[in-house]
N, C-alpha and C positions, 0 to 999 in steps of 0.2 A: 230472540232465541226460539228455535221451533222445538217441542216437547212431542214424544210418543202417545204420552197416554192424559195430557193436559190440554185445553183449550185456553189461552192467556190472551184478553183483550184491556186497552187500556182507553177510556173513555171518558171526559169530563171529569177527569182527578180519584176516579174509581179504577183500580185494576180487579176484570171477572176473571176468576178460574175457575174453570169448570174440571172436574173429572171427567175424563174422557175414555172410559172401558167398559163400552154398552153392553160387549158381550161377557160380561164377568159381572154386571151390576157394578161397576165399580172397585169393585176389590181391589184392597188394596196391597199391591208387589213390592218388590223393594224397589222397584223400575219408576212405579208413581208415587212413592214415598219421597225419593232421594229427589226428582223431578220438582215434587211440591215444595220440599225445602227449599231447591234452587230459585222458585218461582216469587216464592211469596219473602226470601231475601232480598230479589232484584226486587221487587218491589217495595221492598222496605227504607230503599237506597234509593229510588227514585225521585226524584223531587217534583216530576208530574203527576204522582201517584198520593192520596192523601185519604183514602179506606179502600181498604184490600174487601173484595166480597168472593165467598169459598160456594161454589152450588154444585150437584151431580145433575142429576136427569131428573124429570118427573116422575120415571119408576123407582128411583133408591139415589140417594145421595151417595151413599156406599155400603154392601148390604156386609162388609166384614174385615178381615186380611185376609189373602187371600191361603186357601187351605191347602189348596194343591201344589204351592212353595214351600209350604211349613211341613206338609206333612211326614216328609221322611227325614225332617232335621230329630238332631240330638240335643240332651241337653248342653254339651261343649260347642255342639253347632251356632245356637243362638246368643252361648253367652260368648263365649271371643266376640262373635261377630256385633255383640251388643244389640241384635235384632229390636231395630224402630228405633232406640236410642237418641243415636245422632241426629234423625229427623226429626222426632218429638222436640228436642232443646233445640234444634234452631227453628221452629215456630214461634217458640214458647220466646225465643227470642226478639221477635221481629215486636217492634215498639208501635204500626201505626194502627189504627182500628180494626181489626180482623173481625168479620160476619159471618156467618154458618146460615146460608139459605137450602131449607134442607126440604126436600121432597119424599114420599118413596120411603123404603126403606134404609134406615140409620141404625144400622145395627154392628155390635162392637166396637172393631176396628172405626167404623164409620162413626158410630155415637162417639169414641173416642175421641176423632178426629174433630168432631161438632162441638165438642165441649172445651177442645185447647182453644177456640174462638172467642170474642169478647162477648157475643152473647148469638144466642140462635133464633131467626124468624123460622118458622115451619108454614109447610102449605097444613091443608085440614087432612090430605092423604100420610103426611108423616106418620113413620113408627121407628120406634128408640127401643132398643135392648142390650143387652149384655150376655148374650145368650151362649157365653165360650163355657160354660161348664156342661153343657152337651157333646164339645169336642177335649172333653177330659183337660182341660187347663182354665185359667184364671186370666180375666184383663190385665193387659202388659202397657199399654198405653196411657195409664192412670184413670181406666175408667172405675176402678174400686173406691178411688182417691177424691176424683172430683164430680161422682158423680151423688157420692154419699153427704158430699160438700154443698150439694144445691139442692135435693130433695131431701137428704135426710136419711139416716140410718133405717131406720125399716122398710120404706120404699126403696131402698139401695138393696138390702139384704133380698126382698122379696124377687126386686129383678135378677141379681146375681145366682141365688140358689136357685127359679125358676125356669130363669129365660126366657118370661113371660115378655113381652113387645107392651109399651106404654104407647097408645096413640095420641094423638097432637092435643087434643081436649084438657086429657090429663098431664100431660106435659107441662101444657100452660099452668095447670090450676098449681104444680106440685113445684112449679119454679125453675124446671129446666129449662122451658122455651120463653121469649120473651113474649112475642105476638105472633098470633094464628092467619093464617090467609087463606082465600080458596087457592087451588091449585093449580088456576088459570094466570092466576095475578101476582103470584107470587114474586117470581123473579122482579117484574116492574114493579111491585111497593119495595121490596130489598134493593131497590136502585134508587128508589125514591129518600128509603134510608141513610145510604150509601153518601147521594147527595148532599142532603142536611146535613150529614157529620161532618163534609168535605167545605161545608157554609165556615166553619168555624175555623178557630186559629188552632194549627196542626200544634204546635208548641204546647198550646193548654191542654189538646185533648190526646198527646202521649203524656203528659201530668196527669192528667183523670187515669187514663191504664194502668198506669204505672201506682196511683198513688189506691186506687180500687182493687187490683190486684193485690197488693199490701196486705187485704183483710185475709185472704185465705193463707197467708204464711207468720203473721206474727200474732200476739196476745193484741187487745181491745186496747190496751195502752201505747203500746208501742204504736198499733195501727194509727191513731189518736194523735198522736205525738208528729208521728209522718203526715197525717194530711194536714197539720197546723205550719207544718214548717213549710208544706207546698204551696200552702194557701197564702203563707206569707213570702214565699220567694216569687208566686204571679206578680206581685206589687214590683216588682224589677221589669219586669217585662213591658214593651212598649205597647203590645194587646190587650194590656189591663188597661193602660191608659186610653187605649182606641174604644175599648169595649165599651166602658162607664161613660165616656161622653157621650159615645152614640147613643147611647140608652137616655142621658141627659137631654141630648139632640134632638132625641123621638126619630133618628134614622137607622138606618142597618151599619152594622159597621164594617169596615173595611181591615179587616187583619192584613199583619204583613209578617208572620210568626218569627216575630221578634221578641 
């Protein structure tokens, strides 16, 4: 399918999407919202596809939503229309490894965007903010929610009330980002990541998503409870059985995600 405002290649069991709206930084429209939905559910569907990786440019992964669409809506405007809604849940739905290689500026919209991902690599140019209470509103995209959920409520409150930009250093240290890169190399170690997850049995590793996502929606118990039962329904799976022996074997193993 050809996209407007996306770049979608599919390459050794990785599908890259790039943001593709140089002259907006990215910004995000509802034109490459509803696009990325579409994108990254074909891809979810695909069975030659086994890590989804999200990148913008070297100058900004996406530096917001875009203001010059929003700016003369209402409030009845947004809500009928449920403004990002639809497209946030069906990310949020997609089941196989989703990456956030983030360069540039990742600001709002685009921090948002980075954080529905399973985890984010940053080059060393990255910057992350939440800087909507400058344009007189609040993060819509659950960056109040999940961003308070990885750093922390006072690093949350500081970037919300300020609008201050967290560069990649701190990023790392405060648990947003998972690993830093130079800027040159970025995209190739996030393929190289891409790779390794794609090594593994797809089966197990929407079981990890599924059963890791868990911690941010229920109590320590119930969390607890869920990864014991997934732990013990791998024992069904014929990957468990391929897994343990190869490892027995002393060879790589061969998944067939079953």
């Amino acid at each position: 399918m050809a996209y407007e405002t996306l770049i979608v290649e599919v390459e050794d069991y990785t599908c890259l999407i790039r943001l593709n709206r140089p002259d907006a930084l990215n910004a995000l429209n509802a034109r490459l919202m509803a696009e990325l939905a579409q994108a990254i559910t074909a891809a979810d569907q695909n069975d030659k596809v086994r890590c989804i990786l999200l990148t913008g440019s070297e100058k900004a992964f996406a530096a917001g939503a875009d203001v010059r669409e929003m700016a003369a809506k209402g409030f009845t405007d947004v809500f009928f229309d449920n403004l990002f809604g639809p497209e946030v849940e069906a990310i949020r739905r997609c089941r196989k490894p989703l990456i956030a290689a983030v360069s540039g500026y990742c600001l709002g919209g685009g921090c948002e965007l980075a954080m529905l991902c399973d985890f984010i690599l940053a080059s060393d140019t990255a910057k992350f903010g939440q800087p909507e209470i400058n344009l007189g509103i609040v993060a819509g995209m659950g960056g109040t929610q999940r961003l308070t959920r990885l750093v922390g409520k006072s690093k949350s409150m500081d970037m919300h009330l300020t609008g201050r930009f967290m560069e990649a250093a701190e990023a790392e240290r405060a648990g947003l980002v998972s690993r830093v890169f130079p800027a040159k190399s970025l995209l190739e170690e996030a393929q190289k990541v891409a790779a390794k997850i794609a090594e593994k049995s797809m089966l197990t590793a929407m079981i990890v998503k599924e059963t890791v996502g868990r911690a941010e929606e229920c109590s320590l118990s119930e969390g607890l409870l869920f990864e014991r039962r997934m732990f013990h329904a791998a024992f069904a799976t014929e990957d468990q059985k391929e897994g343990m022996a190869a490892f027995l074997e002393k060879r790589q193993p061969q998944f067939r995600d079953r």
